[in-house]
C-alpha positions as a Markdown table, in Angstrom:
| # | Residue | x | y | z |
|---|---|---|---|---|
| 1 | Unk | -41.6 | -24.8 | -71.9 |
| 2 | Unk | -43.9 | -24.6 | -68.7 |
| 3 | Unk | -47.7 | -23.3 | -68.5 |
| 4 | Unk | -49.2 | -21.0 | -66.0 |
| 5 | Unk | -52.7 | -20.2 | -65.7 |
| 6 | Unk | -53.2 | -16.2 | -66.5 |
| 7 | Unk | -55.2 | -15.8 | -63.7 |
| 8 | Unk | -58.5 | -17.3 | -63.3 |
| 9 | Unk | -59.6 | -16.2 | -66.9 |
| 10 | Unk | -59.5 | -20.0 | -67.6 |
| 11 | Unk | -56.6 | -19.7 | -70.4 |
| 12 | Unk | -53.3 | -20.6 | -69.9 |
| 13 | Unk | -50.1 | -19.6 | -71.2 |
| 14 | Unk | -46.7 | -20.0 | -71.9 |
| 15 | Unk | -44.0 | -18.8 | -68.8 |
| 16 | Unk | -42.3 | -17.3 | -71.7 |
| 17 | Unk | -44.1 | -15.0 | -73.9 |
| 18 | Unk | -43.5 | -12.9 | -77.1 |
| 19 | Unk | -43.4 | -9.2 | -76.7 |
| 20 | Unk | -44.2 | -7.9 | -80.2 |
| 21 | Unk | -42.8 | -4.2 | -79.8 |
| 22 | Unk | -39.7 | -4.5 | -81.6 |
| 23 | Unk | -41.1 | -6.1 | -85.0 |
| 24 | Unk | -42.9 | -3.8 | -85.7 |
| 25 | Unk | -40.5 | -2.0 | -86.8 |
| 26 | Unk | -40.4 | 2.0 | -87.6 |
| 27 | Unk | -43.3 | 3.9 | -86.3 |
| 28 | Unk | -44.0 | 7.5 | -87.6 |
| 29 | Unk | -44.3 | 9.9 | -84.1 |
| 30 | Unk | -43.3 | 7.2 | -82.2 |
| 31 | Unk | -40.5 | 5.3 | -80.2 |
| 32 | Unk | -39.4 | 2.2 | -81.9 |
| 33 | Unk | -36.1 | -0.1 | -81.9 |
| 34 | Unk | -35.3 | 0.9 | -85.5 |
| 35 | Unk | -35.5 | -1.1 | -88.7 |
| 36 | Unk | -36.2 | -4.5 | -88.6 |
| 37 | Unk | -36.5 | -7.8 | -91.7 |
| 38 | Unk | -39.6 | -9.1 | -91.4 |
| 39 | Unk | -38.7 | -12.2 | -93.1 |
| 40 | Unk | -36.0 | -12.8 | -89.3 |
| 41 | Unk | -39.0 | -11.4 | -87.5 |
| 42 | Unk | -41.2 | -14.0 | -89.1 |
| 43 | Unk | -38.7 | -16.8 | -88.7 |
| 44 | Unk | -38.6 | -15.6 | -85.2 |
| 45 | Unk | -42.0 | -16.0 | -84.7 |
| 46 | Unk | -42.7 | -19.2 | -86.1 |
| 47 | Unk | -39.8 | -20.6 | -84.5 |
| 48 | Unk | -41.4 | -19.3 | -80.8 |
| 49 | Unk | -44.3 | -21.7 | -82.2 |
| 50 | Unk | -42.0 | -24.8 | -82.6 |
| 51 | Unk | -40.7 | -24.2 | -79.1 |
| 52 | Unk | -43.7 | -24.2 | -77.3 |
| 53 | Unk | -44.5 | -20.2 | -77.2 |
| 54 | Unk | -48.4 | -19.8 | -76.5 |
| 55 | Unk | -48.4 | -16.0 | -75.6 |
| 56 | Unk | -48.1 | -13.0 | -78.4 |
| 57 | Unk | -48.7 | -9.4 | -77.1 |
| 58 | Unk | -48.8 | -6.5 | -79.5 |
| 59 | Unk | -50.8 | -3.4 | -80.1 |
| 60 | Unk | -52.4 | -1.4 | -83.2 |
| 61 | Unk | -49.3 | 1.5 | -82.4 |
| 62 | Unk | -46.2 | -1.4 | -82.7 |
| 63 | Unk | -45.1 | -0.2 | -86.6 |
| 64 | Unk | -48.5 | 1.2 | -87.0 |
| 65 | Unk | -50.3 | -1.8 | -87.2 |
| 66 | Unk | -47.2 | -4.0 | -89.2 |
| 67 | Unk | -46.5 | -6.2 | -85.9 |
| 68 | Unk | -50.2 | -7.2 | -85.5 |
| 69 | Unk | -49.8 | -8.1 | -89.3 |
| 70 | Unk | -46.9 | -10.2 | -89.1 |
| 71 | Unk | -48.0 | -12.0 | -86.3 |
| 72 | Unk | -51.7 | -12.7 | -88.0 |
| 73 | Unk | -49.0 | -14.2 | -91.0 |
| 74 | Unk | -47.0 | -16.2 | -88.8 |
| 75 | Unk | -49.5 | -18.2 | -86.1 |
| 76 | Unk | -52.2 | -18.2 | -89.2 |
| 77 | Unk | -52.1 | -22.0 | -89.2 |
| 78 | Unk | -52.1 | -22.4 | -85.0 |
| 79 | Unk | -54.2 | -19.7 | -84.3 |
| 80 | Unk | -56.7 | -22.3 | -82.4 |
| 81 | Unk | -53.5 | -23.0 | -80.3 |
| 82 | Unk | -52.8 | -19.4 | -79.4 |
| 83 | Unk | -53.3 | -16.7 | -77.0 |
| 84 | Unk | -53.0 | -13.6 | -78.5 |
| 85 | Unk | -53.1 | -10.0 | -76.5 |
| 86 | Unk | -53.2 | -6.7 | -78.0 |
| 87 | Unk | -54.3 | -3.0 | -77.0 |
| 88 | Unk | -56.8 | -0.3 | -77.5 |
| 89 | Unk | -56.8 | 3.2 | -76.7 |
| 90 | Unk | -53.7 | 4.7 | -75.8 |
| 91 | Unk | -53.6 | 8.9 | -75.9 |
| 92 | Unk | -52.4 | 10.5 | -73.6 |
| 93 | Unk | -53.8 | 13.8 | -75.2 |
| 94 | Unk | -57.1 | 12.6 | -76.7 |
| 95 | Unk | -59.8 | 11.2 | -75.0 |
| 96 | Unk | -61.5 | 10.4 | -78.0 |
| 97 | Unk | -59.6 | 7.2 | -78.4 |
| 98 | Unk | -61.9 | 5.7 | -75.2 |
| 99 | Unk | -64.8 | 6.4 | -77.5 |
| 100 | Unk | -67.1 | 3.6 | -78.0 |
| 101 | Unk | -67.2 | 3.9 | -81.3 |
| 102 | Unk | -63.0 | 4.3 | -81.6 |
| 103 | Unk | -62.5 | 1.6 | -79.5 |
| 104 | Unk | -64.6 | -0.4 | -81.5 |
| 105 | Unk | -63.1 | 0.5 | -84.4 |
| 106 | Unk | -59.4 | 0.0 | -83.3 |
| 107 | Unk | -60.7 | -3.4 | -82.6 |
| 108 | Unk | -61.9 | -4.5 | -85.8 |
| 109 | Unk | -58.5 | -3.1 | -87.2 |
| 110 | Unk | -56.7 | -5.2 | -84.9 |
| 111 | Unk | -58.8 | -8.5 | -85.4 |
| 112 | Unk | -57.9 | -7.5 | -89.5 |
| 113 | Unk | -54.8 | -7.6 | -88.9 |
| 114 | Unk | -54.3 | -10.8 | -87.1 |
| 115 | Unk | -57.0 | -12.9 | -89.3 |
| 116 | Unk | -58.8 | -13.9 | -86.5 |
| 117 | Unk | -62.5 | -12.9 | -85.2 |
| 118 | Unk | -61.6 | -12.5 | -81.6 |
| 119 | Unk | -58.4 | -11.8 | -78.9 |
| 120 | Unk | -58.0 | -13.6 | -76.4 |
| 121 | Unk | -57.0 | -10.7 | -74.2 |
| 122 | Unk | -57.4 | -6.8 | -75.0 |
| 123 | Unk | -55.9 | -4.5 | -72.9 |
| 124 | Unk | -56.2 | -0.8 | -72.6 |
| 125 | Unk | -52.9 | 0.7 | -73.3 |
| 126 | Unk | -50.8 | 2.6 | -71.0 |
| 127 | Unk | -53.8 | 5.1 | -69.9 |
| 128 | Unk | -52.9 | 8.4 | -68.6 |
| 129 | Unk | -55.5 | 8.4 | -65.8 |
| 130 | Unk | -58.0 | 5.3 | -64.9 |
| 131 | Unk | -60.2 | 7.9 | -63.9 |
| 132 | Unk | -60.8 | 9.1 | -67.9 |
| 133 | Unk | -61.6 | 5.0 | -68.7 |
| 134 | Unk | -64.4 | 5.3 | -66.0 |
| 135 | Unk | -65.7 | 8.7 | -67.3 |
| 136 | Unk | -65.8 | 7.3 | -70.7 |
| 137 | Unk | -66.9 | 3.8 | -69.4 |
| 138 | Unk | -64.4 | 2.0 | -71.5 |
| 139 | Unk | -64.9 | -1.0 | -69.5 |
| 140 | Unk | -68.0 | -1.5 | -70.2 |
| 141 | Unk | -67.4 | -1.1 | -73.8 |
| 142 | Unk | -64.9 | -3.9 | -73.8 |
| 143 | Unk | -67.5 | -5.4 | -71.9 |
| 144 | Unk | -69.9 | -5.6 | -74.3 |
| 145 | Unk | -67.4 | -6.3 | -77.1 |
| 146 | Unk | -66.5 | -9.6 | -75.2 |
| 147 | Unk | -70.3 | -10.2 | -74.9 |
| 148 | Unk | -70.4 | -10.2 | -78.7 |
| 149 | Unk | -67.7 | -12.5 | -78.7 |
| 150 | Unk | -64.8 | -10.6 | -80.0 |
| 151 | Unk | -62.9 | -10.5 | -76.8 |
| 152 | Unk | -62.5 | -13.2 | -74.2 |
| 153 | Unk | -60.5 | -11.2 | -71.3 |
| 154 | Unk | -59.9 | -7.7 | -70.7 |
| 155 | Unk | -57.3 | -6.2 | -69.2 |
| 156 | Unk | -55.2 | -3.4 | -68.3 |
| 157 | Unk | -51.5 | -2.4 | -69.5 |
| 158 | Unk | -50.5 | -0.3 | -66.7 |
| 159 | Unk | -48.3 | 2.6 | -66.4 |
| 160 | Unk | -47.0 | 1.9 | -63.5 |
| 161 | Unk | -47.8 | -0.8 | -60.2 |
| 162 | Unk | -50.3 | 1.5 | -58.3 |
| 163 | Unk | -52.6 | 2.0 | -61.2 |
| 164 | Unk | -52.1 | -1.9 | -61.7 |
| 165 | Unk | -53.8 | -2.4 | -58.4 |
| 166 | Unk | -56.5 | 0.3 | -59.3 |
| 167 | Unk | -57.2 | -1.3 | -61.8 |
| 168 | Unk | -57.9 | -5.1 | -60.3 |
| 169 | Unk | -59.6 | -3.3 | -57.3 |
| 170 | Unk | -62.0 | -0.4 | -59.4 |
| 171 | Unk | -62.2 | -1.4 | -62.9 |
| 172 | Unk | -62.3 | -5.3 | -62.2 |
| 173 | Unk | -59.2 | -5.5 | -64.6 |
| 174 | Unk | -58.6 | -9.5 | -65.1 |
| 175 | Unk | -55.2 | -8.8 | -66.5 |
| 176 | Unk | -52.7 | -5.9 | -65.6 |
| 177 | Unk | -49.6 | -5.9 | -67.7 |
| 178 | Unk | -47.2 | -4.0 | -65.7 |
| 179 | Unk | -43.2 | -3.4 | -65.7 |
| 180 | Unk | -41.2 | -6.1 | -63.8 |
| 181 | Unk | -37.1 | -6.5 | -63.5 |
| 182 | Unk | -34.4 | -7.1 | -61.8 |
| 183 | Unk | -33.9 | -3.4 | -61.5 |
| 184 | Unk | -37.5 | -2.2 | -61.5 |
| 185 | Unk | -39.1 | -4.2 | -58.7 |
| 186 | Unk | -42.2 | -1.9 | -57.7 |
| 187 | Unk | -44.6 | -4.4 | -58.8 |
| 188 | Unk | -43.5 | -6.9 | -55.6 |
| 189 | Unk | -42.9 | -3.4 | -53.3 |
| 190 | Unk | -45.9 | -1.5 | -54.2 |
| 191 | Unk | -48.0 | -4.8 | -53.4 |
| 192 | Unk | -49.5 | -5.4 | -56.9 |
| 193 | Unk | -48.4 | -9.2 | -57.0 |
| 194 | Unk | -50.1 | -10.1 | -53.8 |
| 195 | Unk | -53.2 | -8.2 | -54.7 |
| 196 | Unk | -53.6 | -10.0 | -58.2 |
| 197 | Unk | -53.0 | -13.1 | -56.5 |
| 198 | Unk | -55.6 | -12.3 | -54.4 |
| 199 | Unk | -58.0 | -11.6 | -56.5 |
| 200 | Unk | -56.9 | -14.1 | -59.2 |
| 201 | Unk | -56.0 | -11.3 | -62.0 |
| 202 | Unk | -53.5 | -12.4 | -64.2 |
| 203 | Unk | -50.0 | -10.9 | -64.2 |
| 204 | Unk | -48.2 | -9.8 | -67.5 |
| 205 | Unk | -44.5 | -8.8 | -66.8 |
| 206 | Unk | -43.6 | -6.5 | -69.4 |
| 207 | Unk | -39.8 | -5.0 | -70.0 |
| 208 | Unk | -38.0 | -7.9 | -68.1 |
| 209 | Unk | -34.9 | -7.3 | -69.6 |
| 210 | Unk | -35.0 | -3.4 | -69.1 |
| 211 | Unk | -34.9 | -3.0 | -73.1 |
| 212 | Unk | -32.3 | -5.2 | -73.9 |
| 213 | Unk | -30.3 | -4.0 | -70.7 |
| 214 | Unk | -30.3 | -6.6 | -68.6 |
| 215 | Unk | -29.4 | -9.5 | -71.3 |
| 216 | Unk | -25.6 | -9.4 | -71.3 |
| 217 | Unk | -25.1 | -8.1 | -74.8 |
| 218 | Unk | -25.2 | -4.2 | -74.4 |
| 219 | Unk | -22.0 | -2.6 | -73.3 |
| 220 | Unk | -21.4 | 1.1 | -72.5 |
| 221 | Unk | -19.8 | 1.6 | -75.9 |
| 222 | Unk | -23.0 | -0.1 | -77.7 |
| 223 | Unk | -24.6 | 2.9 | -79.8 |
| 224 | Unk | -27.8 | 3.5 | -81.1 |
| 225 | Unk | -29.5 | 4.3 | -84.0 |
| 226 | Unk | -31.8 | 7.7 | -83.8 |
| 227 | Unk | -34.8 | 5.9 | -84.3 |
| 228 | Unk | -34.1 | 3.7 | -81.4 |
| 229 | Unk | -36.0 | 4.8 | -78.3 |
| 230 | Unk | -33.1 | 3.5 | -76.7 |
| 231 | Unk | -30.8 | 6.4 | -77.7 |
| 232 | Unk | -32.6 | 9.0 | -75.6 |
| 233 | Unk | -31.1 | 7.2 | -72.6 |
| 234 | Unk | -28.1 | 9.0 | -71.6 |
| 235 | Unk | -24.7 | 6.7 | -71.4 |
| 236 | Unk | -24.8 | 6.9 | -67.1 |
| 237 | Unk | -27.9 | 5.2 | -67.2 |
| 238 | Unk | -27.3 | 2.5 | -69.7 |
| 239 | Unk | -24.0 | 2.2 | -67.7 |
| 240 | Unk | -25.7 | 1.7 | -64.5 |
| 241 | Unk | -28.2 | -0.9 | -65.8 |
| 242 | Unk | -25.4 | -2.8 | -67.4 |
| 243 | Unk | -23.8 | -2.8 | -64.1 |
| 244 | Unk | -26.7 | -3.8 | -62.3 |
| 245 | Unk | -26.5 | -7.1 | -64.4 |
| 246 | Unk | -23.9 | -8.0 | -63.5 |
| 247 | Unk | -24.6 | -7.5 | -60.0 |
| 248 | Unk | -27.9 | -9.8 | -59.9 |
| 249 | Unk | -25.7 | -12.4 | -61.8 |
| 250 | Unk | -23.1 | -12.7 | -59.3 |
| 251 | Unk | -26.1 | -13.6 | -56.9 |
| 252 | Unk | -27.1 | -16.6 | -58.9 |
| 253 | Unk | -25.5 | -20.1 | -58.2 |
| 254 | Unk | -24.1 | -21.6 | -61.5 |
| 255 | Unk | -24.3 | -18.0 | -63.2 |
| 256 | Unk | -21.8 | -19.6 | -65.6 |
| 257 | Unk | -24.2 | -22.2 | -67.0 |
| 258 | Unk | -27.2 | -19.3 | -67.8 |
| 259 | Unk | -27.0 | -15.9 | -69.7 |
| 260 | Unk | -28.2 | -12.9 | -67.8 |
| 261 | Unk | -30.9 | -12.7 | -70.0 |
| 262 | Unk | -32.3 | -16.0 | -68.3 |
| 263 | Unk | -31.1 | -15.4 | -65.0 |
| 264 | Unk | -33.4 | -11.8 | -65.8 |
| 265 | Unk | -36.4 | -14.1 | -66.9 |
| 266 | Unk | -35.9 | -16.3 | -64.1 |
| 267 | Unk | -36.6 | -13.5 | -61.8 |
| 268 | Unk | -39.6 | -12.6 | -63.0 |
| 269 | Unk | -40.8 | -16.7 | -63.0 |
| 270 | Unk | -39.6 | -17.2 | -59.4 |
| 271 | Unk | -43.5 | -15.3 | -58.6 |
| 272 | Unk | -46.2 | -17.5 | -58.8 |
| 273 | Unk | -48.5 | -14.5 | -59.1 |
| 274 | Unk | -46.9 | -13.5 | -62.6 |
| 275 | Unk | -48.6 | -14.8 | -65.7 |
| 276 | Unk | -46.1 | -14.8 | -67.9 |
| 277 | Unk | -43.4 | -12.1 | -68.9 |
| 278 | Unk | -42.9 | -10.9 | -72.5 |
| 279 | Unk | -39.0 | -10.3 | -73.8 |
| 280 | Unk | -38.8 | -8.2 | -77.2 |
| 281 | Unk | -38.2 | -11.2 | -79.6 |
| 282 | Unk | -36.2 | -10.2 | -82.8 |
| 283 | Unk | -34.3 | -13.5 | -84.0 |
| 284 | Unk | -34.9 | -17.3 | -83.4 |
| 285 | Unk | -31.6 | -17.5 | -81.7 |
| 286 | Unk | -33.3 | -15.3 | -79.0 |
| 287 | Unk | -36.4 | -17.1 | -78.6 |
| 288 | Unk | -34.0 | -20.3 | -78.2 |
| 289 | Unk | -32.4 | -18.6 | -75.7 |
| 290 | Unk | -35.4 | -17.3 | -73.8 |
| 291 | Unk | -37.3 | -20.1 | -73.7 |
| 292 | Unk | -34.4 | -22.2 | -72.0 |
| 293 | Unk | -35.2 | -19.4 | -69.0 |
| 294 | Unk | -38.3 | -21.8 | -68.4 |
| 295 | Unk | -37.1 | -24.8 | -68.4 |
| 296 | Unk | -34.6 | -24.0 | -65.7 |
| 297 | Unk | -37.3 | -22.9 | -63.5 |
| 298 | Unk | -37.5 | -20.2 | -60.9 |
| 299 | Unk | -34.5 | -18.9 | -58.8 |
| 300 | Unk | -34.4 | -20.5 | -55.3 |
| 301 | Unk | -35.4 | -18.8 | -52.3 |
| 302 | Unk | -31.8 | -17.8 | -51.1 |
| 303 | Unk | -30.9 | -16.7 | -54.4 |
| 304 | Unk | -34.1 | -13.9 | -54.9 |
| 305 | Unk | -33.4 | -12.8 | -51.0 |
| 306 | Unk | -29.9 | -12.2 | -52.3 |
| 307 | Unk | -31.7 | -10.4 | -55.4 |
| 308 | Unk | -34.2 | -8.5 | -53.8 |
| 309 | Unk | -31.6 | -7.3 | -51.4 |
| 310 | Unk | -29.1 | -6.2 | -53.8 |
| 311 | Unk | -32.2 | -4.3 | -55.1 |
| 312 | Unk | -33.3 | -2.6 | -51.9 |
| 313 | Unk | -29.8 | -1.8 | -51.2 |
| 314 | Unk | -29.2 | -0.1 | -54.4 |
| 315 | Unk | -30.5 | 2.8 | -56.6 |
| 316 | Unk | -30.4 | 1.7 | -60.3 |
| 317 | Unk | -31.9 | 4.9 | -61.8 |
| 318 | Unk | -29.8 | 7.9 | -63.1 |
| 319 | Unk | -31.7 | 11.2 | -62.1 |
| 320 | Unk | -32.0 | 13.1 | -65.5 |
| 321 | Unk | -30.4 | 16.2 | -65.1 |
């Protein structure tokens, strides 16, 4: 595994990270990826330790709460070693979730959760409108919470690549967690990479393998389960991601030595700007796999023109009817 500095917060981190979505399993009046064994999950988890994984991101909504719990259970005896992310204050309807006193109190939830008596990053989650977070002057909130010493870094998980660089440029955001694939590659076009590095904010690439899309195991017949957030996609789109796969693979020299899943993470690595990037982790035998994405290292420069290319000459989004 190889390190990155996230940012110029003064914490470094593992290339690959561990997106904690997935384990947490079922949410009530939320998306989720379905039922999950916590006992693989914590496996899983633990094993991400053994390999060298530094980096967990989760949030108070993943299972309610349950992924936050699991991964207090699992890095209990490393915690010192750790950087751990999680969120605050996602509602798209209610702004009393950017409340002091809510935020403060999702907070203290959280640090229960995860035995611990700080994070190392928080990260307000997926706000509808940055202008609400400076009306309700959630940054200084968190601001004074990290003064306390119950937050080290605070950050931003971005809806999209423009509010990313709002957020670095208005809110002084020292980490924007933003979507970045092979087949979603705003955050290079829209200029957000090359405005973090400016302004040294760290760079959290969420969804690198499009939701299990890119990562070679999903077919076109693959279905579902209801409570998989997955299922609302209709089959043209899942289609046309699977086909975009295989598309960016053909680009890569040696494509029969990698799975796309690390040719996918590889992307993402080949920017110095990005942090680290954060795959859904269910099983050990994906965090193996994962974690071998680092220590191939970044594509080449002829291989990402090819990439980025394919990518500009392509449109890998289904217009919902």
């Amino acid at each position: 595994m190889q390190y990155r500095a996230l940012g110029r917060t003064g914490l470094k981190v593992s290339e690959i990270g561990f997106g904690g979505w997935g384990i947490g399993g079922l949410t009530p009046g939320a998306t989720s990826y379905g039922d999950v064994d916590d006992s693989v999950s914590l496996r899983a988890l633990r094993y991400a330790t053994d390999l060298g994984v530094t980096f967990y991101d989760t949030s108070n909504l993943y299972g309610s709460g349950h992924s936050e719990e699991l991964i207090g259970k699992a890095l209990a005896d490393c915690r010192d070693r750790m950087v751990i992310a999680t969120k605050v204050g996602r509602s798209d309807y209610d702004t009393e979730a950017y409340a002091p006193e809510q935020i403060r109190q999702s907070l203290e939830g959280s640090l229960r959760r995860l035995r611990t008596d700080y994070v190392d990053v928080i990260q307000v989650h997926s706000p509808s409108s940055l202008d609400i977070l400076k009306r309700h002057e959630v940054m200084e909130t968190l601001g004074r919470l990290k003064a306390e010493g119950k937050v080290r870094v605070i950050g931003i998980s971005a809806k999209a690549p423009a509010e990313g660089i709002r957020a670095i440029d208005e809110l002084g955001a020292e980490v924007v967690q933003v979507n970045f694939n092979l087949v979603d590659q705003r955050a290079t076009e829209s200029g957000l990479l090359a405005v973090a590095e400016r302004r040294g904010a760290g760079i959290v690439a969420r969804t690198p393998l499009c939701f299990g899309m890119l990562s070679g195991k999903i077919s076109p017949e693959t279905t579902f389960d209801a409570r998989d957030h997955r299922s609302l996609w209709s089959p043209q789109q899942i289609a046309r991601w699977i086909e975009a796969s295989n598309m960016f693979a053909k680009s890569v020299a040696q494509a029969h030595t990698q799975s796309q899943a690390q040719i996918a993470l590889r992307f993402c690595l080949s920017y110095s700007s990005v942090s680290t990037t954060i795959p859904g982790m269910l099983k050990a035998a994906e965090v193996e796999e994962n974690v071998c994405a680092s220590d191939v290292g970044p594509l080449s420069d002829a291989e990402l023109a090819s990439i980025v290319a394919i990518y500009r000459g392509n449109d890998f989004f289904v217009r919902r009817q």
